[in-house]
C-alpha positions in Angstrom: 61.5 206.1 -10.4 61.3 207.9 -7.1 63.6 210.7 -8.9 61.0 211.0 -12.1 57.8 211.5 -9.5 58.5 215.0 -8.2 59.0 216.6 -11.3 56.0 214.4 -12.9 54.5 216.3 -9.8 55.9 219.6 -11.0 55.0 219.4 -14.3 51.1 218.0 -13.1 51.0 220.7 -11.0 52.6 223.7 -14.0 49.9 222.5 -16.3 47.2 223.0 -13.8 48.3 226.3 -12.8 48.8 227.5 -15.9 46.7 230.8 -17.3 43.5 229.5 -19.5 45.0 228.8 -23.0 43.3 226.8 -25.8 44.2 223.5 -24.4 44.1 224.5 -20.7 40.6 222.6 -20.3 42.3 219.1 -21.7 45.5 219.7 -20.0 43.9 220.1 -16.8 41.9 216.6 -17.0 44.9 215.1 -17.5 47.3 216.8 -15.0 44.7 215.9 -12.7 44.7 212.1 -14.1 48.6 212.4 -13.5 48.5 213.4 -10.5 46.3 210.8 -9.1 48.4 208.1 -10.3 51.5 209.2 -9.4 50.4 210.0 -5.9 48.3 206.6 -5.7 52.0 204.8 -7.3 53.7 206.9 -4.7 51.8 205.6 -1.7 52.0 202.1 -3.0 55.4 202.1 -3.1 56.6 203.1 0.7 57.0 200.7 2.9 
């Protein structure tokens, strides 16, 4: 799990850089959606 988070991350964080295409609007809601519950998952996990 803790391998699959950074490029969940990386991929969050692509989509939401990422130029303004036709689905940038929706793929930015849910990058963002990602992204909070990977990080949230993330700091759940540590000790």
């Amino acid at each position: 799990m803790i391998l699959k988070i950074p490029t969940l991350l990386l991929k969050a964080q692509a989509i939401q850089g990422r130029k303004t295409t036709k689905c940038s609007v929706k793929d930015k809601k849910m990058s963002v959606l990602v992204l909070q519950k990977v990080k949230s998952q993330f700091l759940n996990k540590r000790p």
